[in-house]
C-alpha positions in Angstrom: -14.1 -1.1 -0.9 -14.2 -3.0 2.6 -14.2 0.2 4.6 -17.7 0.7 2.7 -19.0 -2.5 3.1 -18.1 -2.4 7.6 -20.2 0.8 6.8 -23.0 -0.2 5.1 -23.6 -3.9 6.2 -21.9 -4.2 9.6 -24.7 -5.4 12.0 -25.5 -3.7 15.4 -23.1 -4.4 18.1 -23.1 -3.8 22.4 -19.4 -3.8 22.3 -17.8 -0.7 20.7 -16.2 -1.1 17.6 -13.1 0.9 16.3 -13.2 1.1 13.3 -10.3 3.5 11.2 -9.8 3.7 7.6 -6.5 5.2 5.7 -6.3 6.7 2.7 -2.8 7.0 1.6 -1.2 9.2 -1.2 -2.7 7.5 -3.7 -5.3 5.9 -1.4 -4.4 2.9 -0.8 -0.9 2.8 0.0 -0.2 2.0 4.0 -3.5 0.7 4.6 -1.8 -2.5 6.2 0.9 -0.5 7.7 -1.7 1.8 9.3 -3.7 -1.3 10.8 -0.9 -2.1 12.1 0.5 1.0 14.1 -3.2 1.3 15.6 -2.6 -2.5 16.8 0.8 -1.2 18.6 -1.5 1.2 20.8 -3.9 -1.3 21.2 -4.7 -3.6 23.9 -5.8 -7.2 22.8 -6.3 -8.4 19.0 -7.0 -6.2 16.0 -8.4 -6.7 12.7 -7.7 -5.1 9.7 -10.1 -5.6 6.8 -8.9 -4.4 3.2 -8.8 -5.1 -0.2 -6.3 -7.2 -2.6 -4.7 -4.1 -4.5 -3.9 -2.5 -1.2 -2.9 -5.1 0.4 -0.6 -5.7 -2.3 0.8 -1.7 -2.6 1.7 -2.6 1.1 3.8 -5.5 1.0 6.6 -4.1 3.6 3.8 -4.2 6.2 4.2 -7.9 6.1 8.0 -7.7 6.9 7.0 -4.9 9.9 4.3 -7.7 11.5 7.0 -9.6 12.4 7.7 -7.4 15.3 4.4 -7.6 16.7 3.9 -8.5 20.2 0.3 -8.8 19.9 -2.0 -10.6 17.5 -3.3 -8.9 14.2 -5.7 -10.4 11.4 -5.9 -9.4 8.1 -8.8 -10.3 6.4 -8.2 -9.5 2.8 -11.1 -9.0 0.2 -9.8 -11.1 -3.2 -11.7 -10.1 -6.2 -8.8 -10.7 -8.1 -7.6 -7.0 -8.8 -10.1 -4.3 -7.6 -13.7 -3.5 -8.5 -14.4 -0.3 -7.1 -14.5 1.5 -10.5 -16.6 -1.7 -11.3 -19.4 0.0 -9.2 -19.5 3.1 -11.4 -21.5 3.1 -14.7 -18.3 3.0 -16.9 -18.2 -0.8 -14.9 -21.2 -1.8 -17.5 -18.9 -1.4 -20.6 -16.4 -3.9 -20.5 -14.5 -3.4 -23.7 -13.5 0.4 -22.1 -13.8 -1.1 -18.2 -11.7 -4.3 -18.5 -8.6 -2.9 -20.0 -8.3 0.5 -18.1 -10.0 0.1 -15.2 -9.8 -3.6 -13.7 -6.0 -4.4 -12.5 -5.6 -7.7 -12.6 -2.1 -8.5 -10.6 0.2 -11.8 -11.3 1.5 -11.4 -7.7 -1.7 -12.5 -5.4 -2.1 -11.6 -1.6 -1.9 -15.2 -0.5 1.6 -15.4 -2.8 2.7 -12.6 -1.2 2.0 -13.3 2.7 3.3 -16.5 2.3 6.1 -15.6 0.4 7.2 -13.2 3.9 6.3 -15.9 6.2 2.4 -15.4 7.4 0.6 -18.3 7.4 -2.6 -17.7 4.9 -6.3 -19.2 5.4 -8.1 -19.1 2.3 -11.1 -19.1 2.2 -14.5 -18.6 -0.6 -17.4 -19.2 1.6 -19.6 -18.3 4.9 -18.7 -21.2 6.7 -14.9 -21.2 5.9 -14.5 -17.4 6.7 -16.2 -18.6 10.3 -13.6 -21.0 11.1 -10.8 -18.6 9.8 -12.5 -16.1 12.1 -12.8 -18.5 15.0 -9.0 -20.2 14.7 -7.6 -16.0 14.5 -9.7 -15.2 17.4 -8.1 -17.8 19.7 -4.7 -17.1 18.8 -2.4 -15.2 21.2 0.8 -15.0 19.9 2.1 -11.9 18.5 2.2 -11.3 14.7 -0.3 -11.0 11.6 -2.4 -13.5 10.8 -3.7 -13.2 6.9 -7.0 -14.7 5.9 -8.1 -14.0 2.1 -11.5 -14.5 1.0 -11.8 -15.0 -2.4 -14.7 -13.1 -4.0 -16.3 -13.5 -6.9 -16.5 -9.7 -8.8 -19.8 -10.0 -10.7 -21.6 -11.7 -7.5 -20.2 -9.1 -5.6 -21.4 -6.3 -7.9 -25.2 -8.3 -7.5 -24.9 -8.5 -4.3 -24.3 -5.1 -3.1 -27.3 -4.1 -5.9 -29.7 -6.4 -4.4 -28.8 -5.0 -0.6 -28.9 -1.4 -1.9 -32.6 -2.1 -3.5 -33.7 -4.0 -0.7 -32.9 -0.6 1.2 -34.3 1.3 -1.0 -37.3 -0.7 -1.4 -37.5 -0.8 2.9 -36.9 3.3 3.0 -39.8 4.1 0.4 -42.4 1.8 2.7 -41.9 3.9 5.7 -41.8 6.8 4.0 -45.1 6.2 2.3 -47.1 4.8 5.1 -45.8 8.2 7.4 
């Protein structure tokens, strides 16, 4: 979930961050909607950061950005259908994980934005999300900008292991050499 990930790997900062997450009926419906009500009450540029499925449950957002006066970015986590569950132990038995868990979707995020009218970076590494994050923050007109980073499930499931050893690993030192 993105609104983990700000949590857990988001990097010190001197400027305040807002940060608000949503959790709609089913909790992620309105997510983009949200992101973008905050943005009405907010001076200068906002970001929203979320995840394919919900950006997907919240498709009318699209049609609601083009009111906007002011600038908003989505930046939309693509793993190809949600991996949260993937995260849980039932994610290491992929005959019962891949059919009732995983939700693949024919309709992607980029179709989708595009289809409504936003224009879409896409983007599946470091240096492309920097320019995506670059060209957004030097835009000015009103209206949502949409950048999807494609991720990879599996090397995001590593990934977040390795970090949460890593942790682990740097927590135990301290604690043993107190």
């Amino acid at each position: 979930m993105p609104i983990r990930d700000l949590d857990s790997f988001a990097l010190a900062r001197e400027a305040p961050l807002i940060a608000t997450a949503s959790r709609g009926v089913n909790g992620i419906d309105g997510t983009l909607c949200t992101a973008l009500g905050l943005a009405a009450r907010h001076e200068g540029a906002a970001w929203a950061l979320l995840g394919d499925l919900a950006t997907l449950h919240d498709a009318g957002a699209f049609v609601l950005a083009a009111n906007l006066s002011r600038p908003v970015t989505a930046i939309v986590i693509d793993n190809g259908g949600g991996n949260i569950f993937g995260f849980l132990p039932i994610g290491q038995h992929p005959t019962a994980f891949e059919p009732h868990f995983f939700t693949p979707q024919a309709l992607t995020p980029t179709t989708l934005a595009r289809g409504l009218g936003r224009l879409v970076a896409e983007v599946t590494d470091v240096d492309g999300l920097s320019a995506a994050l670059a060209s957004e923050s030097a835009r000015h007109d009103g209206g949502l900008g949409v950048i999807v980073v494609r991720a990879d499930r599996a090397t995001n499931l590593s990934q977040h292991r390795a970090c949460w050893a890593a942790a682990e690993a740097a927590a135990l030192a301290v604690l043993e050499s107190s």
